[in-house]
N, C-alpha and C positions, 0 to 999 in steps of 0.2 A: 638497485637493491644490493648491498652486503654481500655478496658473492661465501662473504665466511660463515654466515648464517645457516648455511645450506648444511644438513646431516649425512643424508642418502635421499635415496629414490625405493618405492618399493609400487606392487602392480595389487591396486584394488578394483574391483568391480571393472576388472578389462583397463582402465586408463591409468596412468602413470601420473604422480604425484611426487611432488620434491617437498620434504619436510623441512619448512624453514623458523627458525626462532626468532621470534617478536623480541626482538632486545629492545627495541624504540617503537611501541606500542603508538606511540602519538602519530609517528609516519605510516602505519596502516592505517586508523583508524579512518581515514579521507580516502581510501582504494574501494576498489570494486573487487569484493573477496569473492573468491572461485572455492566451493565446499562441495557437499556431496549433495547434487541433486536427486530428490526423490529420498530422503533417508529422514525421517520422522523424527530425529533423534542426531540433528545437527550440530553436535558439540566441537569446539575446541578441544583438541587435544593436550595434553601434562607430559611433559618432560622434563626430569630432575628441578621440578618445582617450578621450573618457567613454561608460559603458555607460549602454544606452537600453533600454527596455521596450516590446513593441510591446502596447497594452491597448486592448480591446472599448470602442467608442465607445456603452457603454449607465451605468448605474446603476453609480458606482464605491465599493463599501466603505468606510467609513473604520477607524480602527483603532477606535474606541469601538466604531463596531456590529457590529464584531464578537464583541466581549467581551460585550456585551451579551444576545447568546443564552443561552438559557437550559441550555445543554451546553456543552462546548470538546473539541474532537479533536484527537489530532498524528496526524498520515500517520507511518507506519514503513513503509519500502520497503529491501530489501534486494539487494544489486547487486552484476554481477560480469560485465564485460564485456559490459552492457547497450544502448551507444552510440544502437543502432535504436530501440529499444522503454521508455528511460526518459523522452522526451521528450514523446514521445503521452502515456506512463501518469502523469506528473505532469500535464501540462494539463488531460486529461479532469481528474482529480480535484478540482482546482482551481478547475475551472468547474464543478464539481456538490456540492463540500460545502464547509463553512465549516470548512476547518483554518487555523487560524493558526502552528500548528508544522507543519515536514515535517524530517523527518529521513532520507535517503538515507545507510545504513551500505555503504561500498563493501568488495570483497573485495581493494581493489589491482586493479582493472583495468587494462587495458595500452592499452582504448582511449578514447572521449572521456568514457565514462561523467560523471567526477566535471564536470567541464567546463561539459557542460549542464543538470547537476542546478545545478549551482552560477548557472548563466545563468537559472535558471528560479525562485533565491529558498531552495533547497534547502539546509537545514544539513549538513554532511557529517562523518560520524562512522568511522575507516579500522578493520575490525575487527582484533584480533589476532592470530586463527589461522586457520582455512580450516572453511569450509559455511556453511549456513543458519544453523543453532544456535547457532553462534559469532557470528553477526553479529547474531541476534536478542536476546543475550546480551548483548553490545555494546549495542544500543541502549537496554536498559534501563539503561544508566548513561546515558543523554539524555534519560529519559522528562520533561515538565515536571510540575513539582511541584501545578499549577494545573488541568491538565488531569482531563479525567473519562472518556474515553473514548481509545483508543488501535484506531489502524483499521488493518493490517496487508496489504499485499497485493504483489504479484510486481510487476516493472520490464522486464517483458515484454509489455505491455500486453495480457493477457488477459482479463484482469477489467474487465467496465466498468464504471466509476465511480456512475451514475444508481442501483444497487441502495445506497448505504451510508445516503443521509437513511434511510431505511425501517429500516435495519439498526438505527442510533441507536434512534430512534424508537420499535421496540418495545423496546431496551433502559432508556429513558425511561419507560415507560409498564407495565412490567412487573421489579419490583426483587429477583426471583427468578430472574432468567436474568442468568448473566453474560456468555454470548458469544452473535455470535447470527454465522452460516458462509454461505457465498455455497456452495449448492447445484447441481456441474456437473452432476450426474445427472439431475434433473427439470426443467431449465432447454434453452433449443436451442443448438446445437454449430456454429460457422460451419466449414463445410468438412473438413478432415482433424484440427481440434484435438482432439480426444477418440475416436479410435477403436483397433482392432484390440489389438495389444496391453497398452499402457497402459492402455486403458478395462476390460481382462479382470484386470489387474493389479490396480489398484485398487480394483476390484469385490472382489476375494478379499481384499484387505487389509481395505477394510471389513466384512467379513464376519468375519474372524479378530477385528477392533478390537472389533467389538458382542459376538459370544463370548466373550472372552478378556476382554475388560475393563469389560463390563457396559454399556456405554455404546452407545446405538443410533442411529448414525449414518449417513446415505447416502454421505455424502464427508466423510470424518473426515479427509482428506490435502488438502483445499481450501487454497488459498491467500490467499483472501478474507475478512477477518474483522474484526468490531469484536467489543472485550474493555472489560470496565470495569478503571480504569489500577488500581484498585487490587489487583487481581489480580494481576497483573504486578510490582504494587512488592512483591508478599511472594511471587516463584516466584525458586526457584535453580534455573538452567536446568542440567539434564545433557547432553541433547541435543550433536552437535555439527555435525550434516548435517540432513537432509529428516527426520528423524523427530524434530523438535522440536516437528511439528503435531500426533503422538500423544500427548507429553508436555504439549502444552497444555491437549488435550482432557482429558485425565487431574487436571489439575493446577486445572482450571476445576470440577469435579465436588467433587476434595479438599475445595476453600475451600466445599464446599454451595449451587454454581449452577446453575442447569442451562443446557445449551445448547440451541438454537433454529435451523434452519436455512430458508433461504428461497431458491427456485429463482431460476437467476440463467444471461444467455446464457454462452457460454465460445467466446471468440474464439482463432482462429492468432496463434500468439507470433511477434513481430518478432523475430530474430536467431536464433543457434544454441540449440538446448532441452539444459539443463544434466542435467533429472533424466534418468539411465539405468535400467536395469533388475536391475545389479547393486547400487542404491538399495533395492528391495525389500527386500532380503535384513537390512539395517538399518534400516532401517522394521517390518519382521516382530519383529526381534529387539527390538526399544523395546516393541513391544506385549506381548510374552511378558514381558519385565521389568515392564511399569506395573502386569500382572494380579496380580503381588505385594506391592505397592507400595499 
């Protein structure tokens, strides 16, 4: 890195920070940017009109070694008036896996969403129609062609990032599993994020999903996932809300994989929680359709 880019150093939140200026935006945008974990409100910084990066005064990536690993992931995060909770949930990720693609498909949000994805490195893909399905539909016309692994997870910051090396890793190490699920079930729950109705809800989903479609799953509606990309480059998503994750499950099995799931914590979502309850009801209905399929 530019050695000249460098301003000063100043001391926030206890850790030391070197302010450096993106004069060649094109050579971050392939890093694994270091921001302020935990802060809601993850912006890039302005100085004298050029944007600046605030990065972890430790061991700085270069773009080689990154390529150099022996996997490559792209981040798919899916968004929709996310503001709170996409800032945290791109950082953490960033400080804990080596994606050199991130792809943020937004729904048209109304608030800063695209903004700070974009302050934070984030490629931004706008989907065409409205849900999940459609935008994860979307994204597969982004997937990169280089890529081997494609990691999938909410922009609500629920999922914490530390479970996905492991996630890879057994997909690395085991060429019979194509996905492998972030487990909220057997994993700990911070506070009110998994309980009362929704947890009775998805319990009975999953239970209808292993029934009905063979496949025996504890959270088959997880949000947290790494898929091998080339799974992904041969699915036609029907999908077009929350029940895109039963079609995956379905569609991961098709191609002769098995999935794999590993316990994992499940944190309170930043911002207002989009899935409701009248969601079930087409979730239920994807699974009664895949048991034919």
């Amino acid at each position: 890195m530019n050695e000249g880019c460098c301003r000063g150093d100043f001391l926030f939140d206890n850790s030391l920070f070197k302010i450096c200026r993106t004069l060649d935006y094109s050579f971050f945008r392939n890093l694994a940017y270091n921001a302020f974990r935990n802060k809601h409100d993850s912006n890039a910084l302005s100085m004298e009109g050029k944007q600046i990066l605030l990065i972890k005064n430790t061991s700085y990536p270069t773009k080689n070694s990154i390529y150099e690993k022996p996997y490559s992931a792209q981040l798919v995060v899916a968004a929709l008036n996310e503001e709170h909770g996409i800032g945290p949930t791109l950082t953490e990720f960033l400080d804990n896996v080596d994606v050199p693609y991130v792809l943020v498909v937004d729904g048209h949000s109304q608030d800063r969403t695209v903004e700070i994805a974009k302050n934070l490195g984030a490629e931004i893909a706008f989907q065409d129609g409205k849900g999940k399905g459609n935008a994860i539909a979307k994204a597969l016309e982004y997937i990169d062609l280089t890529v081997k692994y494609v990691v999938l997870t909410d922009a609500d910051y629920t999922y914490p990032a530390e479970y996905v090396p492991e996630m890879i890793q057994i997909l690395e190490n085991n060429p019979q599993v194509g996905m492998v699920c972030g487990n909220r079930f057997s994993g700990q729950t911070e506070g009110n994020a998994f309980k009362g109705r929704f947890t009775f809800g998805n319990k009975l989903l999953a239970f209808a999903h292993s029934f009905l479609n063979g496949i025996d799953l504890q959270d088959p509606l997880t949000g947290l996932r790494v898929i091998r990309a080339d799974i992904l480059r041969k699915w036609v998503i029907k999908s077009k809300g929350f029940d895109i994750e039963v079609e995956l499950n379905h569609q991961v099995g098709k191609q002769g994989f098995e999935t794999v799931e590993v316990p994992i914590e499940y944190r309170e979502r930043l911002g207002e929680k989009k899935l409701k309850m009248k969601h079930g009801a087409s979730i239920l209905k994807r699974i009664v359709f895949e048991s034919f399929n």
